[in-house]
PyMOL Python script that loads the backbone (N, CA, C, O; Angstrom):
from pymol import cmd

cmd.read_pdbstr("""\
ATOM      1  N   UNK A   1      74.085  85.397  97.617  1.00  0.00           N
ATOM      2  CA  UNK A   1      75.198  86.303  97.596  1.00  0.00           C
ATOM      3  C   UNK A   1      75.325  86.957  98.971  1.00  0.00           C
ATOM      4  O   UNK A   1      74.363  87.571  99.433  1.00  0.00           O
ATOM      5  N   UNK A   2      76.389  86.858  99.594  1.00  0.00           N
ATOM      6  CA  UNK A   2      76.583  87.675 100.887  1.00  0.00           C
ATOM      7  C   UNK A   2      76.760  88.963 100.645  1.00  0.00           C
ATOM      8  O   UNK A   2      77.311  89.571  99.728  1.00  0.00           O
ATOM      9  N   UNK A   3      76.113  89.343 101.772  1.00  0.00           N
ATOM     10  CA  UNK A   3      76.293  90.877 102.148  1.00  0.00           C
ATOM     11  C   UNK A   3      77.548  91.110 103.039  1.00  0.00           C
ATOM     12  O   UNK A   3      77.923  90.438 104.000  1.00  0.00           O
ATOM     13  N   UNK A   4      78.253  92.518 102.346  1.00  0.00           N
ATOM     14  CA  UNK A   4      79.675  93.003 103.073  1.00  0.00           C
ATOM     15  C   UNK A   4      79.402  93.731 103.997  1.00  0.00           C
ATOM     16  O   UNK A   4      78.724  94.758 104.018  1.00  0.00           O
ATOM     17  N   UNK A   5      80.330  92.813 105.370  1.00  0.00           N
ATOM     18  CA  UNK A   5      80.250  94.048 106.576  1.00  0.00           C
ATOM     19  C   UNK A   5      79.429  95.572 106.386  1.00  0.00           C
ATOM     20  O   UNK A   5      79.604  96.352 105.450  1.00  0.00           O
ATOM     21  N   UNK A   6      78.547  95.744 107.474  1.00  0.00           N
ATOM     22  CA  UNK A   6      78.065  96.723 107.837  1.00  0.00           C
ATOM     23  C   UNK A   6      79.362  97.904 107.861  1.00  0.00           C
ATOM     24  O   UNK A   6      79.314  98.905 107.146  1.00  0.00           O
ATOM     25  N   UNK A   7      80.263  97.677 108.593  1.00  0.00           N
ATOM     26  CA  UNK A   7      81.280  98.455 109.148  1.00  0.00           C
ATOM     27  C   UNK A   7      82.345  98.683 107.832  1.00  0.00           C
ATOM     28  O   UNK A   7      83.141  99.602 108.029  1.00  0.00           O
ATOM     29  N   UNK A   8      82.423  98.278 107.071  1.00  0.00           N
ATOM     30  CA  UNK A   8      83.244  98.953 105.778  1.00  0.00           C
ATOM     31  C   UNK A   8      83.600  97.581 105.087  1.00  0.00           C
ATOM     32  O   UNK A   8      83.183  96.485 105.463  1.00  0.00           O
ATOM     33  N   UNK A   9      84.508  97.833 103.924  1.00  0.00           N
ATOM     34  CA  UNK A   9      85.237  96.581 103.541  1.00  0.00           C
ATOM     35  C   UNK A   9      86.226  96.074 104.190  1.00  0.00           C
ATOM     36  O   UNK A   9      87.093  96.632 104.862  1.00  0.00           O
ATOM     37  N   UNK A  10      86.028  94.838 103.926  1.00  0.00           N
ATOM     38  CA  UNK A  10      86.942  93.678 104.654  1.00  0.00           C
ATOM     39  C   UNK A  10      88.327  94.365 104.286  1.00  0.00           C
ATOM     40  O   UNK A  10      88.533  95.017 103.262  1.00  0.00           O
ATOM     41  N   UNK A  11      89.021  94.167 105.058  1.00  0.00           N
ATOM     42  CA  UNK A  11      90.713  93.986 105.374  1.00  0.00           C
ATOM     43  C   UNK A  11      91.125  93.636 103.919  1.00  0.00           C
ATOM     44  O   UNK A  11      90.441  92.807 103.320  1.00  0.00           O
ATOM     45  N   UNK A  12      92.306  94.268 103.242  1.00  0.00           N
ATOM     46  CA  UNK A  12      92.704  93.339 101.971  1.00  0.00           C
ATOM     47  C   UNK A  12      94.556  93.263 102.726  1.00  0.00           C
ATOM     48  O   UNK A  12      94.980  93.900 103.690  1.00  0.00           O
ATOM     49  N   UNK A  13      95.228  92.357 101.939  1.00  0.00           N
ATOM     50  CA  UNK A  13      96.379  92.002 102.525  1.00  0.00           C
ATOM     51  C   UNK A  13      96.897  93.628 101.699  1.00  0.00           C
ATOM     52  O   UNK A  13      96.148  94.306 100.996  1.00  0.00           O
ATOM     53  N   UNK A  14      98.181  93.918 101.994  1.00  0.00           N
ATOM     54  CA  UNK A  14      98.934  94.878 101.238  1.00  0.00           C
ATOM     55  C   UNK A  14      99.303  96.166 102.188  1.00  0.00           C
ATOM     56  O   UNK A  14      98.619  96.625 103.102  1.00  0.00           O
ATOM     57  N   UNK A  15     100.492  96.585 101.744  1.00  0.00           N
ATOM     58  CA  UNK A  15     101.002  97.813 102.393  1.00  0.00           C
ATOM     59  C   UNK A  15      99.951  99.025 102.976  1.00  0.00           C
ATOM     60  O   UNK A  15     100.075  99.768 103.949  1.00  0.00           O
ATOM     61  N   UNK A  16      98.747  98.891 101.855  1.00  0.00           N
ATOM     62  CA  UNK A  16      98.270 100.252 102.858  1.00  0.00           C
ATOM     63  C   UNK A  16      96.872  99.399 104.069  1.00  0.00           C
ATOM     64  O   UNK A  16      96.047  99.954 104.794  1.00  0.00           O
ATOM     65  N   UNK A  17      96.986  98.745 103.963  1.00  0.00           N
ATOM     66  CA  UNK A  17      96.260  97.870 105.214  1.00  0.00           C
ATOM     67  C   UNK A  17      96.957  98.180 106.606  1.00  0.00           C
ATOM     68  O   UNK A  17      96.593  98.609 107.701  1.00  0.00           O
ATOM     69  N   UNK A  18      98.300  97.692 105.942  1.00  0.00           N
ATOM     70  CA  UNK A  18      99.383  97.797 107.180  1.00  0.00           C
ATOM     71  C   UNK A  18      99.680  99.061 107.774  1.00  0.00           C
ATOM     72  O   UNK A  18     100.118  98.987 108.922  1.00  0.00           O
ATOM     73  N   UNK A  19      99.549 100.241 107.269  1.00  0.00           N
ATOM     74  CA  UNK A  19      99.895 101.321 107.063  1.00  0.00           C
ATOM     75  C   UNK A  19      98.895 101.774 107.969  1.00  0.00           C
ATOM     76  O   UNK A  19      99.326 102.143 109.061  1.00  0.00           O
ATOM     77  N   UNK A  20      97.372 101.852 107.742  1.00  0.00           N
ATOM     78  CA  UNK A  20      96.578 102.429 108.585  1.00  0.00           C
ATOM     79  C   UNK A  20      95.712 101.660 109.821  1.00  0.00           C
ATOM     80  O   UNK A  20      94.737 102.150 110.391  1.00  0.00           O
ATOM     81  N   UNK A  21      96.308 100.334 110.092  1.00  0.00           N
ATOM     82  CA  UNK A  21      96.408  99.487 111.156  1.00  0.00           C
ATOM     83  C   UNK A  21      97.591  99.628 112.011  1.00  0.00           C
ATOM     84  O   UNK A  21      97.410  99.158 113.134  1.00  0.00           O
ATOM     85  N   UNK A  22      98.688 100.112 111.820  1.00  0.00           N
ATOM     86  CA  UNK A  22      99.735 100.450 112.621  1.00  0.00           C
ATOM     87  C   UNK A  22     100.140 101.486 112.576  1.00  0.00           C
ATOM     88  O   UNK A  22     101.352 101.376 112.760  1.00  0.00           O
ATOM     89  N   UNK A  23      99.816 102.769 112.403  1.00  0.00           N
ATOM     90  CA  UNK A  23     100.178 103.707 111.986  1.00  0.00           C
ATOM     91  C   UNK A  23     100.811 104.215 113.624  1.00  0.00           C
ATOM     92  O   UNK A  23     101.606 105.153 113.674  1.00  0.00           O
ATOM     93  N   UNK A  24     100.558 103.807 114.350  1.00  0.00           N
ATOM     94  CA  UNK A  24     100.843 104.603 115.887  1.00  0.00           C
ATOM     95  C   UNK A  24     102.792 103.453 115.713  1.00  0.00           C
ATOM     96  O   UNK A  24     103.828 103.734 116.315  1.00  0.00           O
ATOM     97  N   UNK A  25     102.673 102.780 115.145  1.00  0.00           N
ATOM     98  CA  UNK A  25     103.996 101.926 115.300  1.00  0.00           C
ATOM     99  C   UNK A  25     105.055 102.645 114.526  1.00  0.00           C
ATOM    100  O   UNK A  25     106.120 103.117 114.925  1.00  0.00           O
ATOM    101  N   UNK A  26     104.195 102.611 112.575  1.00  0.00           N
ATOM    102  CA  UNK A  26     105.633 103.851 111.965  1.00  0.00           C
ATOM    103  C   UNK A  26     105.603 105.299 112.840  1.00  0.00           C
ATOM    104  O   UNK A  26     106.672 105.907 112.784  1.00  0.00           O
ATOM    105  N   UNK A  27     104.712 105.838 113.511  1.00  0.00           N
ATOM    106  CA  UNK A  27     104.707 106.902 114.234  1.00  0.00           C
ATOM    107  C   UNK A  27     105.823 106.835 114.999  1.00  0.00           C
ATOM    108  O   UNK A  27     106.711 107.668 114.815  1.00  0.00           O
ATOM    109  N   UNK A  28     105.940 105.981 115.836  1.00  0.00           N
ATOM    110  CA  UNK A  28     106.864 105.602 116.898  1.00  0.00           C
ATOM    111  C   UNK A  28     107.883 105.571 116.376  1.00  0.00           C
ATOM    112  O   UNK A  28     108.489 106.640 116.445  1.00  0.00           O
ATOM    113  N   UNK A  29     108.679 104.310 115.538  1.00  0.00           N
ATOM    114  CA  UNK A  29     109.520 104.144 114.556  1.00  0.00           C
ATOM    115  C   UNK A  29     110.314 105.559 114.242  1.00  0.00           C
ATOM    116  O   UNK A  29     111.414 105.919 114.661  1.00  0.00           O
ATOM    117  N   UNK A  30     109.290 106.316 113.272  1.00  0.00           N
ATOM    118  CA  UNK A  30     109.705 107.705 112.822  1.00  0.00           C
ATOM    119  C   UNK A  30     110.456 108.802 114.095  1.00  0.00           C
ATOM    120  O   UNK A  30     111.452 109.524 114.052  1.00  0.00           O
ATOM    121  N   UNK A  31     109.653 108.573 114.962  1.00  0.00           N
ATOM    122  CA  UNK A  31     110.165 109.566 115.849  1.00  0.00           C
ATOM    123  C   UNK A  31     111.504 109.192 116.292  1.00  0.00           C
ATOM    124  O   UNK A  31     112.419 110.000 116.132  1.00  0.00           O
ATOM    125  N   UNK A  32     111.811 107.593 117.052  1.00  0.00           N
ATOM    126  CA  UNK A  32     112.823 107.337 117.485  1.00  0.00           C
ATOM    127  C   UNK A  32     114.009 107.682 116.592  1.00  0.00           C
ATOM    128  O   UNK A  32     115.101 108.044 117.032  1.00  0.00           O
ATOM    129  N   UNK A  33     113.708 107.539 115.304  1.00  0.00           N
ATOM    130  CA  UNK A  33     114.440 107.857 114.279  1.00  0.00           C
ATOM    131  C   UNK A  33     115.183 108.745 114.239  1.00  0.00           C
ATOM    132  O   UNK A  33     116.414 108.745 114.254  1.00  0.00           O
ATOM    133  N   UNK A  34     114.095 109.970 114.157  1.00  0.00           N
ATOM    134  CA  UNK A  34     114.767 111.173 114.064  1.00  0.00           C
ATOM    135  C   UNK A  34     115.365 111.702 115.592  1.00  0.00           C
ATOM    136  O   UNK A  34     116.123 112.643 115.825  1.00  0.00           O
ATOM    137  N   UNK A  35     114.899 110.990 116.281  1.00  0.00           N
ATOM    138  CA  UNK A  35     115.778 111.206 118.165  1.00  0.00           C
ATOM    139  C   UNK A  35     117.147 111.077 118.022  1.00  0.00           C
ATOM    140  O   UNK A  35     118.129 111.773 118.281  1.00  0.00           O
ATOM    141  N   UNK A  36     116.904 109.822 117.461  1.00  0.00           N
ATOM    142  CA  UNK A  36     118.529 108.856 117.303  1.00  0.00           C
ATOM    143  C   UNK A  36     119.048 110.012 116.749  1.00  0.00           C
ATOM    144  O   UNK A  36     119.792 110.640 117.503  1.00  0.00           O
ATOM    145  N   UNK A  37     118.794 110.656 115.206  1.00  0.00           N
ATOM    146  CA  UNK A  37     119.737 111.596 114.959  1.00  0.00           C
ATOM    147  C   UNK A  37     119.899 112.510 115.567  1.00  0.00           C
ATOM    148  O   UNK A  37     121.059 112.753 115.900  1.00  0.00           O
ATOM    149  N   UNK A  38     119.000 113.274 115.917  1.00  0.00           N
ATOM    150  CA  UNK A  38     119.177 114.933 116.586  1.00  0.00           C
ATOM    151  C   UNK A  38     120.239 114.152 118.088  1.00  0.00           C
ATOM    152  O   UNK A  38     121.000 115.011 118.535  1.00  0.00           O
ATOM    153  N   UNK A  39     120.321 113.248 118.579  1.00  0.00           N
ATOM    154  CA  UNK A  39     120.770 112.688 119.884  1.00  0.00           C
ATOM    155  C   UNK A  39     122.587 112.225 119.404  1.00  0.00           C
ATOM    156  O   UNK A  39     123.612 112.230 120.085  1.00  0.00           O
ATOM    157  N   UNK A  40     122.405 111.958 118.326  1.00  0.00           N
ATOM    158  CA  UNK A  40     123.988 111.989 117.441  1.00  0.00           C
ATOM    159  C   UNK A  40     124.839 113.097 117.512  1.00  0.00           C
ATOM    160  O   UNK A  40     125.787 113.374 118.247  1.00  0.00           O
ATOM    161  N   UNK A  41     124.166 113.792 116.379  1.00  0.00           N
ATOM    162  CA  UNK A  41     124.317 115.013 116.652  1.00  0.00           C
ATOM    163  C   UNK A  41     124.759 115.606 117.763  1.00  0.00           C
ATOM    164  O   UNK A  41     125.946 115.909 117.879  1.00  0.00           O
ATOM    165  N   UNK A  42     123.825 115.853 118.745  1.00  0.00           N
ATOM    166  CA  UNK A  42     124.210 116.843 120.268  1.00  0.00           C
ATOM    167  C   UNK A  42     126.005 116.012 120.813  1.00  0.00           C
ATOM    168  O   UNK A  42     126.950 116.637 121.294  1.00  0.00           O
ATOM    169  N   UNK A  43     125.959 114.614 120.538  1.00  0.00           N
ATOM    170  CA  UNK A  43     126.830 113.562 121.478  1.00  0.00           C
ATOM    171  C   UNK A  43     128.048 114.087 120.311  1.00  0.00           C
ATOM    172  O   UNK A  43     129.249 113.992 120.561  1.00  0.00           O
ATOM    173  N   UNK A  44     127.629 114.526 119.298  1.00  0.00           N
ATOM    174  CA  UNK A  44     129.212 114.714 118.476  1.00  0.00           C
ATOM    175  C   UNK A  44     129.558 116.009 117.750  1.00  0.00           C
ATOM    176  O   UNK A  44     130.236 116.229 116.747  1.00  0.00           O
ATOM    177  N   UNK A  45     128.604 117.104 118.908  1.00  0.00           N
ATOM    178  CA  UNK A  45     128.961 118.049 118.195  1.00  0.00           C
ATOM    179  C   UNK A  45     130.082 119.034 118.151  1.00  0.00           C
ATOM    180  O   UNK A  45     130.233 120.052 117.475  1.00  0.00           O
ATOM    181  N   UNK A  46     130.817 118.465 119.040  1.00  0.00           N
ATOM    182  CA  UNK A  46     131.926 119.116 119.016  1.00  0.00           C
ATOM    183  C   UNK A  46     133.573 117.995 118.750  1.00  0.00           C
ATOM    184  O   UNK A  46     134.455 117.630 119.527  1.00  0.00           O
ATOM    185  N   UNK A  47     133.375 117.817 117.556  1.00  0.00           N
ATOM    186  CA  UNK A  47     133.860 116.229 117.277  1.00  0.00           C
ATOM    187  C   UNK A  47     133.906 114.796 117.120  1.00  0.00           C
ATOM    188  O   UNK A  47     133.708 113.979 116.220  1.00  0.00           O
ATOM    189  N   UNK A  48     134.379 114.800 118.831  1.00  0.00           N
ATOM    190  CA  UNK A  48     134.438 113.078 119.385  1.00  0.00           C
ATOM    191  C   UNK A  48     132.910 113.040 119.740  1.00  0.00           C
ATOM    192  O   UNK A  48     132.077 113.942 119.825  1.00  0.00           O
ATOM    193  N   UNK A  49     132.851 111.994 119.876  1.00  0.00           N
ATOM    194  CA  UNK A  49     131.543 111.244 120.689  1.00  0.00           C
ATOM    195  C   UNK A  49     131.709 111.609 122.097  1.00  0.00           C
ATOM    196  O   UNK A  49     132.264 110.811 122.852  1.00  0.00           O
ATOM    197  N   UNK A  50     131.253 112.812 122.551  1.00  0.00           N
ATOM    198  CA  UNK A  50     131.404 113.640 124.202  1.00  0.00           C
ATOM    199  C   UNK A  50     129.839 113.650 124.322  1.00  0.00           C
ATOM    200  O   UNK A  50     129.100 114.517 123.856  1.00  0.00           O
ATOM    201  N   UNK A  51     129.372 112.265 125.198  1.00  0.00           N
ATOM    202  CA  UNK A  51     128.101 112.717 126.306  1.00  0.00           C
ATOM    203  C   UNK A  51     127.791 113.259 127.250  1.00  0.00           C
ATOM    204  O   UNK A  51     128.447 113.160 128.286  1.00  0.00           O
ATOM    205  N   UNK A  52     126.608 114.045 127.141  1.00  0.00           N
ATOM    206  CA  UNK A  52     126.600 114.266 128.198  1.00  0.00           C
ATOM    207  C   UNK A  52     125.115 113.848 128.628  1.00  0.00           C
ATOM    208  O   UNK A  52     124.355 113.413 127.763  1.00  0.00           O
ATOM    209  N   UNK A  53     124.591 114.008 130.285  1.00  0.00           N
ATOM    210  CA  UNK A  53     123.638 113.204 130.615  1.00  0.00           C
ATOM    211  C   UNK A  53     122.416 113.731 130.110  1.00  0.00           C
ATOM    212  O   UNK A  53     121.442 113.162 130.604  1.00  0.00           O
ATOM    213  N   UNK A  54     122.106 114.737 129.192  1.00  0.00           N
ATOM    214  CA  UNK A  54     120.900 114.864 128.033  1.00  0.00           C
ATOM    215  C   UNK A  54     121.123 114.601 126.908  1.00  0.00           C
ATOM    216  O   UNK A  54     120.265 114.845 126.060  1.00  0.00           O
ATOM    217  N   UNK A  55     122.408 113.992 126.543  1.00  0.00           N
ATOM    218  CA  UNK A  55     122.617 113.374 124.877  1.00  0.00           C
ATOM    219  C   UNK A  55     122.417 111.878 125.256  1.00  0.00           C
ATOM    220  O   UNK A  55     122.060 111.188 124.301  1.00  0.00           O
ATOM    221  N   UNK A  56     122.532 111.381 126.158  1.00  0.00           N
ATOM    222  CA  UNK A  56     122.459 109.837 126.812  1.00  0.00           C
ATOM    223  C   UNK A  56     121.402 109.364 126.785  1.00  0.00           C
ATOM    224  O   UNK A  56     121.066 108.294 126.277  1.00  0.00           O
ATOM    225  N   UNK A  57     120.448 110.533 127.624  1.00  0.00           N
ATOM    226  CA  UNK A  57     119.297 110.179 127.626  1.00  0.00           C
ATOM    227  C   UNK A  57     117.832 110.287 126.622  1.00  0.00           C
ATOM    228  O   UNK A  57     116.671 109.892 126.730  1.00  0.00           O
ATOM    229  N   UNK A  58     118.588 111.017 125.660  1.00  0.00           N
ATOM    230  CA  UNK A  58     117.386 111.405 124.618  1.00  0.00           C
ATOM    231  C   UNK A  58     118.120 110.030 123.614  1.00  0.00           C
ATOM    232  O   UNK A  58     117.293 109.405 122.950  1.00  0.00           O
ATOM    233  N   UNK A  59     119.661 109.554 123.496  1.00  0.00           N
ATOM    234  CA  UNK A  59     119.436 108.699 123.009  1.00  0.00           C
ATOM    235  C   UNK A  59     119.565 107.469 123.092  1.00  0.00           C
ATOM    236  O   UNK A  59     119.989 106.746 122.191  1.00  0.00           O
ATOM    237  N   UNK A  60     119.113 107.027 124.480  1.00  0.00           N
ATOM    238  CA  UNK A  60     118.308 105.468 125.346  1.00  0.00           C
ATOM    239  C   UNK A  60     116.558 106.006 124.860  1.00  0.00           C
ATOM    240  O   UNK A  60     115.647 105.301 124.425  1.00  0.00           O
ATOM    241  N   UNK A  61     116.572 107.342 125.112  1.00  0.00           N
ATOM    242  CA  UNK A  61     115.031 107.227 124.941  1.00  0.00           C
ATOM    243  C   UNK A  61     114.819 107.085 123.441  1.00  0.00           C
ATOM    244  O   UNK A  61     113.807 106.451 123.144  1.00  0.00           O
ATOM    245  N   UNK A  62     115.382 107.432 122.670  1.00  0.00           N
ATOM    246  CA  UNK A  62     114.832 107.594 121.120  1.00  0.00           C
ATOM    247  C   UNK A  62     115.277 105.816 120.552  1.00  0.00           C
ATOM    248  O   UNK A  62     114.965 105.596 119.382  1.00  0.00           O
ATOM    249  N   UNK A  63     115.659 105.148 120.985  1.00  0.00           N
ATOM    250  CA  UNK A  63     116.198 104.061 120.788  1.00  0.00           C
ATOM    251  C   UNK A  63     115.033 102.803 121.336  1.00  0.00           C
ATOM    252  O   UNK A  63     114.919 101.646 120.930  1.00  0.00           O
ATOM    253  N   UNK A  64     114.392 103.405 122.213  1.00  0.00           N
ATOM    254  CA  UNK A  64     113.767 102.655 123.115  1.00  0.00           C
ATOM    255  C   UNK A  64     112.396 102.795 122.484  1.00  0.00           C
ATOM    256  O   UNK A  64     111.640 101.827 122.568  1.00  0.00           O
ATOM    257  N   UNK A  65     111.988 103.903 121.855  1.00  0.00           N
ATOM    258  CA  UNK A  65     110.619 104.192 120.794  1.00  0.00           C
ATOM    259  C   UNK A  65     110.973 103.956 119.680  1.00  0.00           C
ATOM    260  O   UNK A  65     110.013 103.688 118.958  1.00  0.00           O
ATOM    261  N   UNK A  66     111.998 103.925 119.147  1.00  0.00           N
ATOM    262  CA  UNK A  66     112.216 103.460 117.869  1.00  0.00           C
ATOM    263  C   UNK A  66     112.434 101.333 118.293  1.00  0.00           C
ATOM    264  O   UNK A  66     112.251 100.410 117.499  1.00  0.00           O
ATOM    265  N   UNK A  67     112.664 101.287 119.099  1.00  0.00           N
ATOM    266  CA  UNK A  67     112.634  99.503 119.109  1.00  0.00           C
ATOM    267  C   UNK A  67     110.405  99.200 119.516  1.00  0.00           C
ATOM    268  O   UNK A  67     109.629  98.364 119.054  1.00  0.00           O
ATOM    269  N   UNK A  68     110.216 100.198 120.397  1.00  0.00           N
ATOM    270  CA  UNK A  68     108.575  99.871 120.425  1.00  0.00           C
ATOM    271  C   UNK A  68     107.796  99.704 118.763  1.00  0.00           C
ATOM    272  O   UNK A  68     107.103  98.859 118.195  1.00  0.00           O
ATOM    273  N   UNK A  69     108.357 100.979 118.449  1.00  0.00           N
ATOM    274  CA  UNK A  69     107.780 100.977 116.947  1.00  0.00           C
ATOM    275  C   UNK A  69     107.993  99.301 115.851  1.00  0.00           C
ATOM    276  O   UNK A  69     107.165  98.482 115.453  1.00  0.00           O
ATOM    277  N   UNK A  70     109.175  99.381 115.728  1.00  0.00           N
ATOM    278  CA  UNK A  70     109.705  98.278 115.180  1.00  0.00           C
ATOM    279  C   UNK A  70     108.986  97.069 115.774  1.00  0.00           C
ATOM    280  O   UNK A  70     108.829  96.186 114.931  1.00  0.00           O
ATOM    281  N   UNK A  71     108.460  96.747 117.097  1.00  0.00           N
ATOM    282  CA  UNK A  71     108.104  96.125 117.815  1.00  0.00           C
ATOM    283  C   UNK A  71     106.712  95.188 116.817  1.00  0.00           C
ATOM    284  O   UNK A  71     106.415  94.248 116.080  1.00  0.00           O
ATOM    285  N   UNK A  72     106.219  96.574 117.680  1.00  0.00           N
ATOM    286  CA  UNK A  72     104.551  96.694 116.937  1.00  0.00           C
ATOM    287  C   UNK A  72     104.298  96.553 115.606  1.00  0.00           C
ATOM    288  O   UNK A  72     103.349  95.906 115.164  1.00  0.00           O
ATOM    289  N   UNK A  73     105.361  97.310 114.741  1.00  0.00           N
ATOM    290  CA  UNK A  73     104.907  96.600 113.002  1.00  0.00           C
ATOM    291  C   UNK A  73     105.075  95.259 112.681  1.00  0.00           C
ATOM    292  O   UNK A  73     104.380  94.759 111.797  1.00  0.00           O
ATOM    293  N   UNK A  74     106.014  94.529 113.362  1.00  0.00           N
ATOM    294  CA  UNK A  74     106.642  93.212 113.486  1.00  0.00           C
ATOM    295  C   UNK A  74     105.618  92.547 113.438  1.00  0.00           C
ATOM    296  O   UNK A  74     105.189  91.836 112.529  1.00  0.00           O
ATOM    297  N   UNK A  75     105.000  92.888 114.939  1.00  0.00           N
ATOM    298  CA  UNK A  75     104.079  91.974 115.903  1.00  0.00           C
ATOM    299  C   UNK A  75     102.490  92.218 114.524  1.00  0.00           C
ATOM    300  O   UNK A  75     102.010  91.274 113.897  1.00  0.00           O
ATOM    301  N   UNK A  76     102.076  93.504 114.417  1.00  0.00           N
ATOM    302  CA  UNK A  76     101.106  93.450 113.158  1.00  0.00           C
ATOM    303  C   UNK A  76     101.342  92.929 111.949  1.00  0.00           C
ATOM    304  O   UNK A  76     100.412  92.346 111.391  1.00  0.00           O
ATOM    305  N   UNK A  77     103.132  93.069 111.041  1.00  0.00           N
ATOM    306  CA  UNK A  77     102.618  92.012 109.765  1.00  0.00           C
ATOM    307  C   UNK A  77     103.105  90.134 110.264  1.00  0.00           C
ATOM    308  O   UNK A  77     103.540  89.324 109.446  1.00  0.00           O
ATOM    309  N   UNK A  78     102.949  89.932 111.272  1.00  0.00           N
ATOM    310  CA  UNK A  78     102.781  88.104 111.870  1.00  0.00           C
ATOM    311  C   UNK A  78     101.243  88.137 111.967  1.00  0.00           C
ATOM    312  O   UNK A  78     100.638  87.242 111.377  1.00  0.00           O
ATOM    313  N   UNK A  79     100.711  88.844 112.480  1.00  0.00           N
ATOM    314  CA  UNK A  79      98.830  88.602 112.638  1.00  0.00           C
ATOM    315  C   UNK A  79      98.957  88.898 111.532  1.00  0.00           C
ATOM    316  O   UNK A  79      99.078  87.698 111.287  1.00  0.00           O
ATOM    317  N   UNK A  80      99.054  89.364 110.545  1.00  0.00           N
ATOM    318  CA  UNK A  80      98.591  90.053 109.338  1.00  0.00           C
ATOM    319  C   UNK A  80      98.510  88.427 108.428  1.00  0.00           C
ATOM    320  O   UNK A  80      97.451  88.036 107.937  1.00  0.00           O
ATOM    321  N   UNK A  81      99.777  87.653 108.338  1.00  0.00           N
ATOM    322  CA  UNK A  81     100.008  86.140 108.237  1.00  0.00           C
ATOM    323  C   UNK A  81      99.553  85.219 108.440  1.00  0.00           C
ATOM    324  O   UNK A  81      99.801  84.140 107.902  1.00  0.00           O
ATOM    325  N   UNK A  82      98.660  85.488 109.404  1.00  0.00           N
ATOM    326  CA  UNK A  82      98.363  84.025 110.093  1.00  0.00           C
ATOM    327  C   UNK A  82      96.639  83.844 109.381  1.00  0.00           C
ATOM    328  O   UNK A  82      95.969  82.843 109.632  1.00  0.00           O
TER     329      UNK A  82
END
""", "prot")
cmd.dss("prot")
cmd.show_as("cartoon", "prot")
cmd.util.cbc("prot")
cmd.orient("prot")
């Protein structure tokens, strides 16, 4: 009978595997998320869609951590597959 890893139990497939193996990715994800909105918001708050160069840039940046995030969970459930 084998003995289980020293270091804890083996990996099982399933959501909370994924969950605390990527957690810096939904981190990311989450944040860009909520950028994107608060960055909506500022760009339409006085109606139309009026930018200005800190509504632009919070939302290229929140867009740009929300695509890393997305990135990284991607890229973890393909290893997760293989």
């Amino acid at each position: 009978m084998p003995t289980p890893p020293v270091h804890g139990e083996p990996p099982r497939p399933g959501g909370a595997h994924l969950l605390a193996r990527e957690a810096l990715g939904f981190w990311f994800l989450g944040l860009g998320a909520l950028g994107l909105l608060r960055g909506w918001m500022r760009a339409t708050r006085h109606g139309g869609f009026e930018t200005e160069t800190v509504a632009l840039l919070w939302l290229i940046g929140s867009a740009l951590l929300a695509v890393v995030g997305a990135l990284r969970i991607w890229r973890a459930l393909r290893a997760g597959r293989r």
